[in-house]
N, C-alpha and C positions, 0 to 999 in steps of 0.2 A: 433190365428192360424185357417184357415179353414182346413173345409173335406180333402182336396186333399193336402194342403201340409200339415196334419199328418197324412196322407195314407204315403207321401213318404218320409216323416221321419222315420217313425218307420219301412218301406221297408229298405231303406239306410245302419238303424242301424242294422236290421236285418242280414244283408250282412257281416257287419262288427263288431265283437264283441269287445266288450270295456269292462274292467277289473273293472275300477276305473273313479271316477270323472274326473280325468284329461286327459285318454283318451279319455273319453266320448267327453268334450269341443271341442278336437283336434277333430275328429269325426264329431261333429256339425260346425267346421270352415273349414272342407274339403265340407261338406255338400252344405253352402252356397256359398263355392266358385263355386262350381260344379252346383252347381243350377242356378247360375247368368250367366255361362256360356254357361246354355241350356245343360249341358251333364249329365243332370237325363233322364234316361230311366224310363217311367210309363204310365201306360196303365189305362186311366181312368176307375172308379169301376161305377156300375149304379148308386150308393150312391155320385159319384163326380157329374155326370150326371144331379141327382135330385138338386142338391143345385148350380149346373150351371143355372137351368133354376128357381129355386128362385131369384138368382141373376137377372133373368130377370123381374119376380115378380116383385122387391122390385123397379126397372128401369122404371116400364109401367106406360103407360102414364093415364090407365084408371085400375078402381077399378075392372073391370070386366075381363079385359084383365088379371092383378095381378092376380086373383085368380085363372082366367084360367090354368095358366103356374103353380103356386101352388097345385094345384087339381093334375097337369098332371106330376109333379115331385113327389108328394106322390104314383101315378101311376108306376110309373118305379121305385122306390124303397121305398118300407114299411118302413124302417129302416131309412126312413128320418120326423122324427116328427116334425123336423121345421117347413115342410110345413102345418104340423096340424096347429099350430101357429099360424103359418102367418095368417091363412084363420079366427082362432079363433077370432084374431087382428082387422079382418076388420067384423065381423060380428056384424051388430047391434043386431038382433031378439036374446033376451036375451035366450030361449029355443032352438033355434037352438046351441046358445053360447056353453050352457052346453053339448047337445046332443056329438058336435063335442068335445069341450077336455075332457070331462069325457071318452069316449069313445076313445078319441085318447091317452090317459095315461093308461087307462086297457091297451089297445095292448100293448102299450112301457112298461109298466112294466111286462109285461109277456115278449115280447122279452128278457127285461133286464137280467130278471131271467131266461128264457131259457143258454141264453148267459153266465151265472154265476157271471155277473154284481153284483150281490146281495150276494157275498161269505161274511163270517164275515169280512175279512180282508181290504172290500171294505168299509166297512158301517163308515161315517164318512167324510167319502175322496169323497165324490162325485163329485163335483165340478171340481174337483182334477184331475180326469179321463174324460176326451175329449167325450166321447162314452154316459156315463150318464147327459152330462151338460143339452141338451132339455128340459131330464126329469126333471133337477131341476127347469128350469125356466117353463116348462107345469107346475109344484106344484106352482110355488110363482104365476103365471097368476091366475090357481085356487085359492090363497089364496085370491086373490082383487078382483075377479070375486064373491065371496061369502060375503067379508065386502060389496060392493056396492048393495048385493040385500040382506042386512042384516043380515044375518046368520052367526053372530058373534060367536059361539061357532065352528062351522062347521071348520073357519076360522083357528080358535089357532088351532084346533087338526093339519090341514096341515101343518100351522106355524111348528107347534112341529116335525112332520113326515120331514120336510124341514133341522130342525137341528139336528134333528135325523141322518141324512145321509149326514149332511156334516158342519160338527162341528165350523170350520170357518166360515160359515153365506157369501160367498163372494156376495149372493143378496141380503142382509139384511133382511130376512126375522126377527130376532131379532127386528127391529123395530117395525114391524108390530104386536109382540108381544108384545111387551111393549104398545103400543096402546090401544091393544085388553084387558090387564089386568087393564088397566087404567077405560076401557068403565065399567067391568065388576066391578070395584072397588076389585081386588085381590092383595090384596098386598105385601102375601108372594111371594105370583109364581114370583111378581115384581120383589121383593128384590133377591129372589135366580136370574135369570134371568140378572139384574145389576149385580151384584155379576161378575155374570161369565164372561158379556163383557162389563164391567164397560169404558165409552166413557162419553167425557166431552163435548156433539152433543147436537142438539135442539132433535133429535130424539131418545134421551134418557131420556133427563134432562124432557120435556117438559111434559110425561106422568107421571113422577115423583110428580110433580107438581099439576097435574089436582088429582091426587088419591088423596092426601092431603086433597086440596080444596073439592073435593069432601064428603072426609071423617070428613071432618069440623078440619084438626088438623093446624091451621093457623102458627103456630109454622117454622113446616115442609115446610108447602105450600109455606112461605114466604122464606126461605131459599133456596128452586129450583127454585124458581121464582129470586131471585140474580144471581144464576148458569147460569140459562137462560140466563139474561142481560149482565152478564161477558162475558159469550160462543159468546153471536152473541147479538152485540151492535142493532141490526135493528131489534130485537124483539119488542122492547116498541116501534119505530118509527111507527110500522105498527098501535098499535092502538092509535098513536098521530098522521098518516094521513099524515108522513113528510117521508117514508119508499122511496127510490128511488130505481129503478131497473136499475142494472150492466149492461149495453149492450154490455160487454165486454164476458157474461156470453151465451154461446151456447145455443141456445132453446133446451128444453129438458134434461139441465144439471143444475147443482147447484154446489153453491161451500163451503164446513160448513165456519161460521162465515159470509156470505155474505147474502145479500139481497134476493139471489134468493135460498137460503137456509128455508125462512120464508115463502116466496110466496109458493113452493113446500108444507111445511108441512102444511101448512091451506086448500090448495087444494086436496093432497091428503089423507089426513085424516081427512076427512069431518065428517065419521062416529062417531069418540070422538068431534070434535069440536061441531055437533049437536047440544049435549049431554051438550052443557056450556055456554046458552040464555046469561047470565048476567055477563060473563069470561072479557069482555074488562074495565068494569068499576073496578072489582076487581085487576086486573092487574094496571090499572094506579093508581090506589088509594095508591097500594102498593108497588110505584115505585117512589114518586113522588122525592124522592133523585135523579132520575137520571136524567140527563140534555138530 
């Protein structure tokens, strides 16, 4: 759902009080009829304004034009940190990088909290609430913006601050946890951590696996390293060289169990892979049951 229509949703419902779930539905299927039929009255807010001319951003035909319209929609409304984002997005100069979303998450978190965004009742549900979503994904950008220039401690505390405020994880920031205690070889935080979102993924299983190895207990290592193989059959293909890519599979997406599931986790978790010169020959060594 964009800006503008949950401005005029929550206008609509505003108008019209609903008791119960079932009014509510009834409510939201007057909404879209009324909507389809052009008879919502709404007066766009500078905040629909700013993400109108993101939408042109994200359209332009040149990187320079993009940011123009970005810069100039953060202009007409603060309260739009996407366009911090955006601009984040396309910056290479690594200190420019920081200057702009460290600086553009202070404002939004003081907004937030001005706002009362930050009440106890919020804390958890972030994600959850339309208003706070930027801020989460400005945290998870800063959590990879920090594994890529190393600052792997840096890294977990925003992880942590990320589930902190929104208990379902819907950017997976848990992953990146699990990564990050892998590199550091912690294996409690691991194990609490599994525990809580225990997934049978390459991006569970896989840091599972590496602590083991790492921590010499061959036992263990070699039993998530099965998990692995079970999970997603084109783990071992990749380093037998036979791994084929889905072209069925959107650039930019993956799908668990599939090919483009493995390509993603070697690519972007470069930071533990580093970290495991000798991991390809271990792995087939300890595979060789599998066909």
């Amino acid at each position: 759902m964009n800006n503008k229509l949950n401005n005029m949703v929550n206008q609509f419902l505003a108008n019209n009080n609903t008791e119960n779930d079932e009014e509510l539905n009834k409510k939201m299927q007057e909404f879209i009829k009324k909507l389809n039929a052009n008879e919502i009255e709404y007066d766009n807010t500078p905040l629909d304004d700013a993400y109108e001319l993101l939408e042109k951003a994200e359209e332009a035909k040149t990187e320079k034009l993009a940011i123009k319209y970005a810069k100039k929609a953060y202009e007409i409304c603060p309260d739009c940190f996407d366009a911090i984002l955006f601009q984040v997005n396309l910056e290479d100069d690594p200190l420019k990088r920081w200057y702009l979303l460290n600086k553009g998450l202070e404002k939004e978190r003081k907004r937030l909290e001005n706002a009362d965004f930050f009440q106890k009742d919020n804390i958890g549900y972030f994600y959850g609430i339309f208003e706070t979503r930027p801020y989460m994904r400005g945290l998870y950008a800063k959590a990879n913006y920090l594994l890529l220039d190393g600052k792997i401690k840096q890294a977990l505390n925003v992880c942590k601050e990320i589930l902190r405020l929104n208990k379902n994880d819907n950017l997976g920031a848990r992953y990146l946890l699990m990564a990050i205690y892998a590199y550091l070889e912690e294996e409690q935080e691991m194990l609490k951590l599994y525990k809580k979102y225990s997934e049978e993924n390459l991006e569970m299983l896989f840091p599972l696996f590496v602590l083991y190895y790492k921590l010499g207990n061959d036992d263990l290592a070699k039993k998530y390293l099965k998990r692995i193989n079970k999970a997603n059959a084109n783990f071992l293909k990749l380093f037998k060289g036979t791994i084929k890519i889905n072209e069925d599979t959107p650039k930019g997406y993956y799908a668990i169990g599939d090919a483009s599931e493995v390509i993603m986790y070697f690519q972007q978790y470069y930071f533990l892979i580093n970290t495991l010169p000798t991991i390809e020959r271990y792995i087939l060594e300890n595979s060789k049951n599998k066909k």
